[in-house]
C-alpha positions in Angstrom: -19.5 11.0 -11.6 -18.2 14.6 -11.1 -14.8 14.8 -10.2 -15.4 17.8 -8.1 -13.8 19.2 -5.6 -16.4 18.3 -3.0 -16.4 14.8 -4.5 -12.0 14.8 -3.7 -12.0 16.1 -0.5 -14.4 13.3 0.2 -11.5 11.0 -0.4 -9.1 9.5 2.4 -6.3 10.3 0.3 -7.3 13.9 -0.3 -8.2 14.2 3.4 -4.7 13.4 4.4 -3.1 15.3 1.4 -5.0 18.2 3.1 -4.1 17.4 6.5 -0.2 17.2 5.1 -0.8 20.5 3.7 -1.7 21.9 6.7 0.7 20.5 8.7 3.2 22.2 6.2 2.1 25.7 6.3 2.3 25.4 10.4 5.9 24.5 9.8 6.5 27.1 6.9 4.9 29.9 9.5 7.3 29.1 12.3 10.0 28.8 9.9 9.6 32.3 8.5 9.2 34.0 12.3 12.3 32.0 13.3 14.7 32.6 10.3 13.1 36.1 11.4 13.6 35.9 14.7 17.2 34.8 14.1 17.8 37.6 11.5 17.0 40.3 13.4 19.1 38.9 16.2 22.3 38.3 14.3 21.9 41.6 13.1 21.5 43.0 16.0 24.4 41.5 17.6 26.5 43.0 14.4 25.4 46.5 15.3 26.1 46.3 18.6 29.4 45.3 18.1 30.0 48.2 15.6 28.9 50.7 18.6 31.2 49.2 20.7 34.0 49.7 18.5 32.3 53.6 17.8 32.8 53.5 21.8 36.2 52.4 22.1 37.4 54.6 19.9 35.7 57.3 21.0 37.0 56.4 25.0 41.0 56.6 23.2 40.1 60.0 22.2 38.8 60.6 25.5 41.9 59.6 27.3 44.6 61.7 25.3 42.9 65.1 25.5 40.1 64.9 27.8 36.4 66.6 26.7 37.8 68.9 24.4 39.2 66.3 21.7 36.5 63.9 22.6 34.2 67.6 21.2 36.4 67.3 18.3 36.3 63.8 17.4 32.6 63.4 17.6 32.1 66.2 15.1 34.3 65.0 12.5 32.7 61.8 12.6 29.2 63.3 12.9 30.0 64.9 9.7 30.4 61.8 8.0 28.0 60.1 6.3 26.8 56.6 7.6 24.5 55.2 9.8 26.1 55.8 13.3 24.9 58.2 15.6 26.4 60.7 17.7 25.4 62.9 20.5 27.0 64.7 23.8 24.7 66.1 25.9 25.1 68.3 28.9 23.4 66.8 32.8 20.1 67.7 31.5 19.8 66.2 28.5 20.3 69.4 26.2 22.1 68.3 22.6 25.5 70.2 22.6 27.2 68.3 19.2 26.4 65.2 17.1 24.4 64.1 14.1 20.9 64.3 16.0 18.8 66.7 16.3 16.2 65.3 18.8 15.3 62.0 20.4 12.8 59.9 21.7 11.7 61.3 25.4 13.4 59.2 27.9 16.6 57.7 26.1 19.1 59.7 27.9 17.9 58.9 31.0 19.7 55.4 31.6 22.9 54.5 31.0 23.2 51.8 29.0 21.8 50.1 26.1 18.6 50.7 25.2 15.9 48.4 25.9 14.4 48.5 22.9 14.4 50.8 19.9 13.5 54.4 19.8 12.8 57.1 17.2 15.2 60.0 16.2 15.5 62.9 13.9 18.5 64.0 12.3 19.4 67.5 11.4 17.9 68.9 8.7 15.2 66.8 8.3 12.9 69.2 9.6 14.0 71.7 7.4 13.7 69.6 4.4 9.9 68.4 5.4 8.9 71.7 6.3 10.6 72.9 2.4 8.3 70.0 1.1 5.2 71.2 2.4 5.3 74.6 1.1 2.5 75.9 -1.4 4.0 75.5 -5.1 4.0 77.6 -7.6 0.7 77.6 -10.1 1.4 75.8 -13.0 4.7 73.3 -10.8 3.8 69.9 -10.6 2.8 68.4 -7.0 5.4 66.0 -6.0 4.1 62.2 -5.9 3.0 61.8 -2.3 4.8 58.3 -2.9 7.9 59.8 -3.6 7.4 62.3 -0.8 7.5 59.6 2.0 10.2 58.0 0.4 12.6 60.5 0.1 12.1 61.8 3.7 10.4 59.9 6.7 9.5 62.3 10.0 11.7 59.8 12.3 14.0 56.5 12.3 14.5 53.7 14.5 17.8 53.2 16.4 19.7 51.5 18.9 22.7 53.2 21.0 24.4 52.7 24.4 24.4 55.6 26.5 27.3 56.4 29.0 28.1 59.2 31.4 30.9 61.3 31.7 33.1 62.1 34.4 31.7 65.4 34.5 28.1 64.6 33.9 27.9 65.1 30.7 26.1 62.0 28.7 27.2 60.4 25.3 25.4 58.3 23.4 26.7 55.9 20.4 24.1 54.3 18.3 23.4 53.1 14.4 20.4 53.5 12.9 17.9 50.3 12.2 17.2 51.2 8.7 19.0 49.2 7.0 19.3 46.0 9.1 15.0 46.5 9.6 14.9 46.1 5.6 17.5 43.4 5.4 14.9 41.7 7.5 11.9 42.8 5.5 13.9 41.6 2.2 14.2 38.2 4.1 10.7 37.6 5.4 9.1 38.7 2.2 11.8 36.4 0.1 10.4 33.3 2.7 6.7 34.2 2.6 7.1 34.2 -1.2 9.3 31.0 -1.3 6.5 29.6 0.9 3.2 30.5 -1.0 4.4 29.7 -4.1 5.8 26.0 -2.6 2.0 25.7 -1.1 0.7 26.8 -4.4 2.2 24.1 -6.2 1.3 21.7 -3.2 -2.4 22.6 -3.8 -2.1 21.9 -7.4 -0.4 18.9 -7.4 -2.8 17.5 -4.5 -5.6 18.8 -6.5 -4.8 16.9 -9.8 -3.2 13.7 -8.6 -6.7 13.5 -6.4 -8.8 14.1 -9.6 -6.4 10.9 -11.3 -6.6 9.0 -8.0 -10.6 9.3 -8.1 -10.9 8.8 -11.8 -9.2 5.4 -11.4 -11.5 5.2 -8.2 -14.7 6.0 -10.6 -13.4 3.2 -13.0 -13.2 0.5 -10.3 -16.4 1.6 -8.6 -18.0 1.5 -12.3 -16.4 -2.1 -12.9 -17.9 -3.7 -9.5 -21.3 -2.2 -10.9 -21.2 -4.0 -13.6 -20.1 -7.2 -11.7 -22.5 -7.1 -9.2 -25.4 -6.7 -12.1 -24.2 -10.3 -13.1 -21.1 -9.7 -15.6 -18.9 -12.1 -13.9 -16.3 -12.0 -16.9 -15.9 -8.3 -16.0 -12.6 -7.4 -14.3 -11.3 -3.6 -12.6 -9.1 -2.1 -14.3 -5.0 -2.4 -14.0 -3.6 0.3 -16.0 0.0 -1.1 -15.6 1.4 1.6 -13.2 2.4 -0.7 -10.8 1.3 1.1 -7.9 -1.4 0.2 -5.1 -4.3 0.5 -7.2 -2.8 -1.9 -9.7 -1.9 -4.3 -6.7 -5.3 -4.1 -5.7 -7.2 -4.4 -8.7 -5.0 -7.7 -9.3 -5.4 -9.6 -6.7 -9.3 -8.8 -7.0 -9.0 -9.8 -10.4 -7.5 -13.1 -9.2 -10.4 -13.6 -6.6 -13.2 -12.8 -9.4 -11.1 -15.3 -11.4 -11.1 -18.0 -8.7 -15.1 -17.1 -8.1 -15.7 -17.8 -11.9 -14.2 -21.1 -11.6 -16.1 -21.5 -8.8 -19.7 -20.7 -10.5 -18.8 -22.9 -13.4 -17.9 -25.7 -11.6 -21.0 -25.7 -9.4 -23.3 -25.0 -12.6 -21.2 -28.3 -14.5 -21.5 -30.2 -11.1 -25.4 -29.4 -10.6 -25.9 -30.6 -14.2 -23.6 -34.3 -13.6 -25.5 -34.8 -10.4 -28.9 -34.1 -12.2 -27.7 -37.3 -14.6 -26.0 -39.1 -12.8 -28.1 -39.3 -9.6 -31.3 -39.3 -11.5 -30.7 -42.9 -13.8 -30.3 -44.6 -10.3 -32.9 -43.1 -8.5 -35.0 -43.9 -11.8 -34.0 -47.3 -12.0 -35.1 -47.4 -8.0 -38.2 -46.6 -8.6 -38.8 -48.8 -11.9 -37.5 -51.9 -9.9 -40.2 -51.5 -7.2 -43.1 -50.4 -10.1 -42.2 -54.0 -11.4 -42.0 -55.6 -8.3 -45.3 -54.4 -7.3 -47.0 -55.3 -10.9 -49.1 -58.7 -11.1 -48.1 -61.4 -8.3 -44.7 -62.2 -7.5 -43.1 -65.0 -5.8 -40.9 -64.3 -2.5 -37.7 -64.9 -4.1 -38.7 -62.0 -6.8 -39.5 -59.7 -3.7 -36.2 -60.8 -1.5 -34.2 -60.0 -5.7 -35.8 -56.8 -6.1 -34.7 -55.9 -2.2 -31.4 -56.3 -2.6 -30.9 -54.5 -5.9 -32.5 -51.2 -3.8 -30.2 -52.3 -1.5 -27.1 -52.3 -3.8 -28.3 -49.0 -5.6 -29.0 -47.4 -2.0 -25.3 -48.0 -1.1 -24.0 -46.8 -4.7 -25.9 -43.7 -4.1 -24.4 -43.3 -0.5 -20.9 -43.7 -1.7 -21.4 -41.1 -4.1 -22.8 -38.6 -1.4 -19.9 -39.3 0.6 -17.4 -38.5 -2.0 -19.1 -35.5 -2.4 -18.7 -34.7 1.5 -15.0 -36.0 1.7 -14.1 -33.5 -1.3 -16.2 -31.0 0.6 -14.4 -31.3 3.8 -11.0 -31.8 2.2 -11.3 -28.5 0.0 -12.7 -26.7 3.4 -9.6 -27.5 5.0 -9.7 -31.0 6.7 -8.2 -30.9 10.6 -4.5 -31.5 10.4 -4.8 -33.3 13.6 -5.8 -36.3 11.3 -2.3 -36.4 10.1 0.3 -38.8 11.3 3.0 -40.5 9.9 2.4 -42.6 7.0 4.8 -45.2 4.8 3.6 -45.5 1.3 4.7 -48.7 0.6 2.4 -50.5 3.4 -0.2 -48.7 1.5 0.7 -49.5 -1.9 1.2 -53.3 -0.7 -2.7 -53.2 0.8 -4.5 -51.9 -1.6 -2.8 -53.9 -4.5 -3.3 -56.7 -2.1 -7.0 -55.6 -1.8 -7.8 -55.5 -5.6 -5.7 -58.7 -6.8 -8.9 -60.4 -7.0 -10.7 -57.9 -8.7 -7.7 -57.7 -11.6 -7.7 -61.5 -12.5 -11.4 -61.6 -13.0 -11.2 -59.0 -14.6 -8.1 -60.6 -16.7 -5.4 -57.6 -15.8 -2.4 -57.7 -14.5 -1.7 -56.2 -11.4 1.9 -55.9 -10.1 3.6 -53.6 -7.2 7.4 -52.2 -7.4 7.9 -50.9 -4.4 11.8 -50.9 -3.0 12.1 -49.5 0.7 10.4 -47.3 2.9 8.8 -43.7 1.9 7.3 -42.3 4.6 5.7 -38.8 4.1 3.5 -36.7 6.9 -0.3 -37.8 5.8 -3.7 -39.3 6.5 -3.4 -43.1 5.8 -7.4 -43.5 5.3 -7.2 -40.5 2.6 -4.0 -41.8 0.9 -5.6 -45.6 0.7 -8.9 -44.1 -0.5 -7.4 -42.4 -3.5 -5.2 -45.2 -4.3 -8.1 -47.2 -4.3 -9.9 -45.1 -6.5 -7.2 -44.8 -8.8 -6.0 -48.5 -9.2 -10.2 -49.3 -9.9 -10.0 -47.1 -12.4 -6.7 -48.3 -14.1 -8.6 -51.9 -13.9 -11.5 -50.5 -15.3 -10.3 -48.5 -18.4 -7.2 -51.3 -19.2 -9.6 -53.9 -20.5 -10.0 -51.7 -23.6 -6.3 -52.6 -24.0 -5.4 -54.0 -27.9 -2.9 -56.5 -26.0 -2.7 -58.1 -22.5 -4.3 -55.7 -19.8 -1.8 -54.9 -17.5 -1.8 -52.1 -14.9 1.2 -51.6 -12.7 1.8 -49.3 -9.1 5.4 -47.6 -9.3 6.8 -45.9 -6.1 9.8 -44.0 -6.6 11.8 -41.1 -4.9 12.7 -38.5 -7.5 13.4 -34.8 -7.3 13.0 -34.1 -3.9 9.5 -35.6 -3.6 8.0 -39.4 -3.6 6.2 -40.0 -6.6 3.3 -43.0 -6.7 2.4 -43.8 -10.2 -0.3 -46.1 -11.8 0.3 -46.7 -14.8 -2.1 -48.9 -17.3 -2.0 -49.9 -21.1 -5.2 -49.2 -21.9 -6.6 -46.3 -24.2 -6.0 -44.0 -22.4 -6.7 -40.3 -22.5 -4.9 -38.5 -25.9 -6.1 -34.8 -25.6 -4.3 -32.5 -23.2 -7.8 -30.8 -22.0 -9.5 -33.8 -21.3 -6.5 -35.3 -18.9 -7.4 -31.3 -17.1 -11.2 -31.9 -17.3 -10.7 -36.1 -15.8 -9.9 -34.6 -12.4 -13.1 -32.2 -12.2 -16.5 -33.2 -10.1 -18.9 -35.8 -12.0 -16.6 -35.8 -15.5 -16.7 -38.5 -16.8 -15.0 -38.9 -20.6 -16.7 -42.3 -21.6 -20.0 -41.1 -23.4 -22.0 -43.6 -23.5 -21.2 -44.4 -19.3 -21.6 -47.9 -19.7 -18.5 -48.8 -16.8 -20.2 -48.2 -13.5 -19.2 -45.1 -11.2 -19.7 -41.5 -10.2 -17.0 -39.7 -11.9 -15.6 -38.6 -8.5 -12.8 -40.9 -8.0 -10.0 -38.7 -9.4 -12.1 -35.7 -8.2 -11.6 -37.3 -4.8 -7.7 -38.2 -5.1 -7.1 -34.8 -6.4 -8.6 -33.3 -3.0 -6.5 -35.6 -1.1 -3.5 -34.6 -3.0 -4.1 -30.8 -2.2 -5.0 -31.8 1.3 -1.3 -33.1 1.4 0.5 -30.2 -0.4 1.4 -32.3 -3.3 -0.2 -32.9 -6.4 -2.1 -35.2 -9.0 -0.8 -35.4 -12.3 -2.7 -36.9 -15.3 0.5 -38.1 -17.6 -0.1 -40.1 -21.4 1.5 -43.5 -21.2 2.8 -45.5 -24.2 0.3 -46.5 -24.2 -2.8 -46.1 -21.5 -2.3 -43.5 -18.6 -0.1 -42.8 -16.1 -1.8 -41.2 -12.8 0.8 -39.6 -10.7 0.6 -39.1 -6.9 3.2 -36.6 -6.1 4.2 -36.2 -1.9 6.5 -33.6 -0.8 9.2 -35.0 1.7 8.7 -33.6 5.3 11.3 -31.1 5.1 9.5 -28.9 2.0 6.3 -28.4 3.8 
């Protein structure tokens, strides 16, 4: 893919980049007309107050020796150079004495300040224009028209307070604008410069962290291609940043982790259900094929009936494993909850299977010491008990010495811990004790003990359904399956 800048903009993050830029450039306007704004005031402020000094002054002369040293006073200052302003007028506005040489129609005629700005000449600035625009001599070089306006502009800007005199005469006091007009200039091209070269770099740096931000967009969007055309072992990439791309692509990671699992366990349970549900079903049908072959008595018919019978129920218990470790891995209704004390169910169900033990030559014994009451469903908990005690029986027989399988219930770290433990073979390797607990597994290869190879599938379900665990520990020898229940005050 491109990484264009039609293809960015196209982006929420470069959308809202763009949106913060704009919002910027508002603020960066309105900041440059107020710091403006507030310039221009300030310095106006200053120049007034310098005319009102000019004034005061100018009104102490006034008082000692009337008009004539007032004439006096605003000559010598005229003749200074600076940017004030003086002028004394006569009742009709004719220039008697000062530094101007013509205003602005209209100033003199309030007194006051000024409303607003006004043009003026000063003297000899006529003269020195009307010098400039003579012919020149053939062969003289034409003065740069540049230069020209530089040196001498036709009119300035000024402010001035205009007052009357006793005697009708008018005075005005005023500074010229130049210099405070390009003090303001000098500021509002310093901010606009400040200010496009701040959105420049705002542009760039929007422009190229978008280009990174889609590239690593292009590189998931390329990943979930290739997932989605079947490469489940494919993952997006984390490139270690830490940021909320790398979050993201984690926790997706994690979920295409968890669907793997997922897929290989429903591929490994098809296959165990295809075995183990087909040798019954077979044998069904080879039962009634005989049955049905040459002339039976009634007691054949009434022996082959009950063996259906027998494998019928074997084949429903199975499906309703598979529907309790459904339901429990769905999420089964906490309202089935209530409190529970393990040791009535450890004493039942070693009561229950005391028969099965001693024909089957094991020893089955119970230490239980108290009461441990946990926050559970007594029909789960007895159902994976069950399953595991059967198997303990089961699997001890192989025992070199006396079978013997024992039920342990203990408090210990903060939890309750129900152990079976038998001295059978046992299960050596580390990944097999992981695989025991998985749908249909069943580690004996030639399947000669009868079952599903859901019965640690099933407790294992019931353990998560409780918040605790199932743990699948070597004994010394045999195995020791642990049933671990949080106390009610860790869940």
């Amino acid at each position: 893919m491109a990484l264009s800048v039609p293809a960015i903009m196209k982006t929420t993050a470069a959308r809202l980049s763009a949106l913060y830029l704009l919002l910027f450039a508002l603020c960066a306007v309105l900041l440059v007309l107020y710091m403006t704004s507030l310039s221009a005031r300030m310095l106006t402020g200053q120049t007034q107050e310098t005319i009102n000094d000019e004034v005061l002054g100018l009104a102490r002369a006034y008082q000692r020796g009337g008009l004539p040293v007032l004439v006096r006073v605003v000559e010598a200052r005229s003749r200074q150079p600076g940017a004030n302003l003086y002028l004394i007028a006569d009742a009709n506005g004719q220039i008697l004495t000062g530094n101007v040489q013509s205003l602005e129609p209209g100033v003199l005629e309030n007194e006051g300040w000024t409303t607003s700005p006004f043009s003026y000449q000063r003297f000899g600035e006529g003269e020195l224009d009307r010098l400039r625009n003579l012919p020149t001599e053939k062969g003289t070089a034409q003065p740069d028209q540049s230069d020209t306006q530089a040196q001498g502009e036709k009119g300035h800007n000024a402010i001035a307070l205009v007052l009357r005199l006793p005697n009708q005469m008018i005075m005005l006091v005023g500074r010229d604008l130049g210099e405070p007009e390009r003090f303001r200039a000098v500021i509002r091209r310093s901010l606009m410069l400040a200010l496009g070269m701040m959105a420049l770099g705002g542009i760039l740096i929007w422009f190229f962290v978008g280009r990174a931000a889609l590239k690593r967009i292009d590189g998931v969007s390329e990943a979930s291609r290739r997932i989605m055309g079947g490469d489940l072992s494919g993952r997006l990439p984390v490139t270690g940043a830490g940021d909320e791309f790398d979050r993201l692509s984690e926790n997706l990671n994690a979920m295409l982790a968890r669907i793997a699992t997922l897929n290989e366990g429903l591929k490994q349970v098809s296959d165990n259900i295809a075995h183990d549900l087909k040798t019954p079903l077979t044998r069904l049908r080879n039962r009634a094929e005989a049955t049905l072959s040459g002339k039976q008595k009634t007691s054949d018919y009434r022996q082959a009936l009950e063996g259906t019978i027998a494998e019928s129920d074997q084949l429903i218990k199975t499906f309703n494993a598979i529907l309790m470790i459904s339901r429990l891995e769905a999420g089964y209704s906490s309202e089935h909850t209530s409190r529970v004390d393990l040791a009535v169910a450890v004493r039942d169900v070693v009561e229950l299977y005391e028969p099965v033990a001693e024909e089957a030559g094991v020893s089955l014994d119970a230490e239980v010491n108290g009461a441990f009451v946990v926050d559970g469903n007594r029909e789960l908990i007895g159902q994976a008990l069950s399953n595991i005690v059967d198997n303990a029986i089961k699997y001890s027989t192989d025992s070199t010495s006396k079978p013997a399988v024992r039920v342990k219930l203990e408090r210990t770290h903060g939890e309750i811990r129900l152990s079976v433990t038998d001295n059978g073979q046992g299960i050596p390797d580390d990944a097999d004790r992981a695989r025991a607990t998985e749908r249909f597994v069943r580690l004996e290869k030639s399947r000669s003990q009868p079952g599903s190879g859901l019965g640690l599938s099933l407790a294992k379900a019931v353990m998560t359904f409780h918040y605790g665990r199932l743990d699948l520990l070597p004994g010394n020898p045999g195995l020791s399956v642990v049933m671990s229940f949080p106390t009610r005050e860790d869940h």
